[in-house]
N, C-alpha and C positions, 0 to 999 in steps of 0.2 A: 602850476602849468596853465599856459594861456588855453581858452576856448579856440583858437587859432591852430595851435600845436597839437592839441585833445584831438580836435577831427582831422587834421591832416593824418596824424597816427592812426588812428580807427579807420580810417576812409582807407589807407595803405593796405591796414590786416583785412579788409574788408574785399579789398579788389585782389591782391596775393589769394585768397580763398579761393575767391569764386573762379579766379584763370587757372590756381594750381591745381582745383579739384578738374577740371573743364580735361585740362592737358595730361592731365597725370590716368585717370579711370573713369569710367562710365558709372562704376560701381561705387565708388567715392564722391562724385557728382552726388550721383542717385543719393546715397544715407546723408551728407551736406543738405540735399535743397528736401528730402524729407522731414529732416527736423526744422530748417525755414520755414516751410510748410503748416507745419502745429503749429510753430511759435508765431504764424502769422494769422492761421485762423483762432488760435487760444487769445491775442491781441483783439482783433476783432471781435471776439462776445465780450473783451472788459471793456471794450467802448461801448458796444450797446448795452452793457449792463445782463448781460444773460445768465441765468442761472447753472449753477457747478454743474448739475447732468445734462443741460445741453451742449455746455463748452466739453463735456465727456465724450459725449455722443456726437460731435463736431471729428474731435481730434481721432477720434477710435474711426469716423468715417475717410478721413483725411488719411489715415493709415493704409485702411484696407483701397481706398481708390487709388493712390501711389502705387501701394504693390502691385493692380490692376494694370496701370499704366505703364508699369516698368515693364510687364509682361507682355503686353501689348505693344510696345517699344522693339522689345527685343525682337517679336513675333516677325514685325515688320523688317527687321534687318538683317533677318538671318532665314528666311523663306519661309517662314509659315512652321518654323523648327517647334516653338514654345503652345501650339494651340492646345492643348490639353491644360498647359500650366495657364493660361489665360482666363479658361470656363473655371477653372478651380478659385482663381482670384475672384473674379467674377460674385461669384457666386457669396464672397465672404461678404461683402459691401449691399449686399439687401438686407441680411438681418440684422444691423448695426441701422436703418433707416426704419425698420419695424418695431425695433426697440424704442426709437425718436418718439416714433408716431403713438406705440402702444402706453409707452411711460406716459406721456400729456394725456393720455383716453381714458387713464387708469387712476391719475394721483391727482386731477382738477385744476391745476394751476388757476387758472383763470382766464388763461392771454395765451391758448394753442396757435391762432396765427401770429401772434408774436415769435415765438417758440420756435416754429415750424420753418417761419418765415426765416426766423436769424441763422437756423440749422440750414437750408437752403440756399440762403443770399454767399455765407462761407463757404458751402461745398463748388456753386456755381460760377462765385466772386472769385476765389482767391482759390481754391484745392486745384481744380481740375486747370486752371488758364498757368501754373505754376507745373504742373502732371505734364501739361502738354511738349514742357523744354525734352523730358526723357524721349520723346519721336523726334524732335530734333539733334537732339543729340545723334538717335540713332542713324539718323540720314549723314550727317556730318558734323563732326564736334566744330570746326573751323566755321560751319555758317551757327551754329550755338555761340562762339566765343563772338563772333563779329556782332552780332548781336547784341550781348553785352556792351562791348565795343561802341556799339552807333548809340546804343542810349544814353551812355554813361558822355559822350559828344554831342551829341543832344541837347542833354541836360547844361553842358557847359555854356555852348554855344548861346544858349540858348536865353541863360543866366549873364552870360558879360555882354549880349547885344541889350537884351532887356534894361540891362542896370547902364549901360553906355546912354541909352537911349531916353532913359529917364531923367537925367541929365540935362538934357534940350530943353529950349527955354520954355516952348509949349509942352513938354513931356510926351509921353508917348502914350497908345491908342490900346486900350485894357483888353484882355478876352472877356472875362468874367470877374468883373468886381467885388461880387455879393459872395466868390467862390474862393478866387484865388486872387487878391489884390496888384500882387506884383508881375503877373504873367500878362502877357502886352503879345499884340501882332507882330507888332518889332522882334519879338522874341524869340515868336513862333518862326518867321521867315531865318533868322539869324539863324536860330537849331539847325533846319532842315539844309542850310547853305552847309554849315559844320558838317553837319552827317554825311551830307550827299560828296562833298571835299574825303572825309572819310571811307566812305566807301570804295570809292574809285580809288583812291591808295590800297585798302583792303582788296580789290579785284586785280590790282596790279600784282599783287602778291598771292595771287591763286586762293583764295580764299572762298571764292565762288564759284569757283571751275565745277563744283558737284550738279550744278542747278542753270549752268551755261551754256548753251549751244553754241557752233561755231562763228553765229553770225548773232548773235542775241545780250553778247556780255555787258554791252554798257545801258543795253534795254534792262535789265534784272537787275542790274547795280541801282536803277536812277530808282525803278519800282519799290526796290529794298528797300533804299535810302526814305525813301518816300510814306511807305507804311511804317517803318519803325517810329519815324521823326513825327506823324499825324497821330497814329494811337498810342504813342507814347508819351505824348503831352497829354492824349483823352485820357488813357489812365491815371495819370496824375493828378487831373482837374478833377476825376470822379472819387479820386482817395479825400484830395481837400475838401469835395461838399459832404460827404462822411466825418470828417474832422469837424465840419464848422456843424456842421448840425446837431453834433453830440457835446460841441463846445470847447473843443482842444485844438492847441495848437501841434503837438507831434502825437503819433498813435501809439508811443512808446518811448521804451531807453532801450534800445538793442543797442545803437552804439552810439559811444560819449558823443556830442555835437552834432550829432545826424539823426537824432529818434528814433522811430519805433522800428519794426521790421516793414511794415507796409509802409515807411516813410523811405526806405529801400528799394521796395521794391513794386510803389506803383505803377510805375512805367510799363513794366513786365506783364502786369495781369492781362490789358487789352492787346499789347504786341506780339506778347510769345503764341496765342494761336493763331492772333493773324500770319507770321512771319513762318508757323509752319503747317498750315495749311499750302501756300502761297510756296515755299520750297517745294513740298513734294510733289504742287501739281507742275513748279518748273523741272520737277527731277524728272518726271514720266514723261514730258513734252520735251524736253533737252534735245533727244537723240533726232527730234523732228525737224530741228533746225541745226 
């Protein structure tokens, strides 16, 4: 089988997942991007080399802050129904951080803000910016799938203006060389025309009406457009100085031709809290306009 054929196939069961889970249940979503979730932060300490009880005590916090989050998700979309179940989550996700702290106090390692740090940099990096999809979800699956949607147009766009452009006899004008070689301003502008072209087909099919007031839809749309296609290149760029710095080219094999799980899904860590923060505060302001 071609490497050609490998990732078109993978890249298929990849994007079928992620809509079927999106369209089908919140609950299905939710146990899907839980286990992305470990498998992204359990990835992350084999690139920095971290030791089996902190990639333990990573995934065991990855757990408990998901369940936290789901609960916290729900809380928000159904009037304040779940606060009881919330403090109880809550509540599991401190002594899974006490354990972190007391295990390195206790057995010496050598390298506690090593340790500490890489327990940290996963829960902050990748748990919680991945946690945050389930409050989008909860405001509206359609602005979660759209989402997806503009990154995954993004990315395209963003890849066949870049690679058009490099072409040109003078080739074209780098972001960061030392980080990501082939990602160009060319690139960047190219994504964001993609998305933004995106989007407005997406708003034409209601897909934004949650977070739209009567006079504000094509202002929300350009904004969307806009944050997805900017921190979703910056997530990208901040996965590959992780890569080069540890000296690898993919962060993984989660799937044949496309790499690791964070070679998936960098884009996501810095967009998905921008994108819902930025919803909910158009959700509450909506009715104002």
């Amino acid at each position: 089988m071609t490497e050609l054929i490998k990732r078109t196939l993978s890249g298929t069961v990849f994007v079928a997942c992620v809509v079927g889970s999106i369209l089908y249940s919140p609950y299905v979503f939710g146990g899907l991007f839980l286990v992305v979730c470990i498998l992204a932060v359990d990835e992350f300490h084999r690139l920095v080399k971290s030791s089996g009880k902190i990639r333990v005590f990573s995934c065991c916090g990855t757990m408990a802050l998901w369940a936290m989050v789901q609960c916290m998700a729900l809380t928000a979309g159904n009037g304040g129904q779940y606060t009881a179940l919330v403090l109880a989550m809550s509540m599991t996700y401190l002594p899974v951080v006490i354990c972190a702290v007391l295990d390195e106090i206790w057995n010496h390692s050598g390298k506690p803000l090593e340790n500490w740090g890489n327990f940290f940099i996963s829960q902050v990096m990748i748990a919680a910016p991945l946690a945050t999809l389930s409050f989008l979800y909860s405001l509206d699956k359609w602005l979660l799938l759209a989402l997806f949607v503009l990154i995954w147009v993004n990315d395209t766009g963003a890849y066949c203006v870049g690679s058009l452009t490099a072409k040109l006899p003078k080739g074209n004008h780098k972001m960061a060389p030392h980080v990501s070689p082939k990602k160009s301003w060319e690139g960047l502008v190219g994504g964001f025309v993609f998305t933004l072209a995106g989007a407005f087909l997406l708003y034409h099919f209601g897909w934004f009406e949650k977070i739209s007031g009567a006079h504000t839809g094509w202002l929300i749309t350009v904004l969307f457009a806009l944050l997805v296609s900017s921190f979703g290149t910056m997530g990208d760029l901040m996965e590959s100085l992780l890569k080069r710095s540890v000296g690898v080219k993919d962060s993984g094999v989660f799937l044949p031709g496309h790499g690791g799980v964070l070679d998936r899904f960098d884009s996501i860590l810095l967009a998905s809290p921008i994108i819902c923060v930025f919803c909910w505060l158009c959700y509450f302001a909506a009715p104002l306009f």
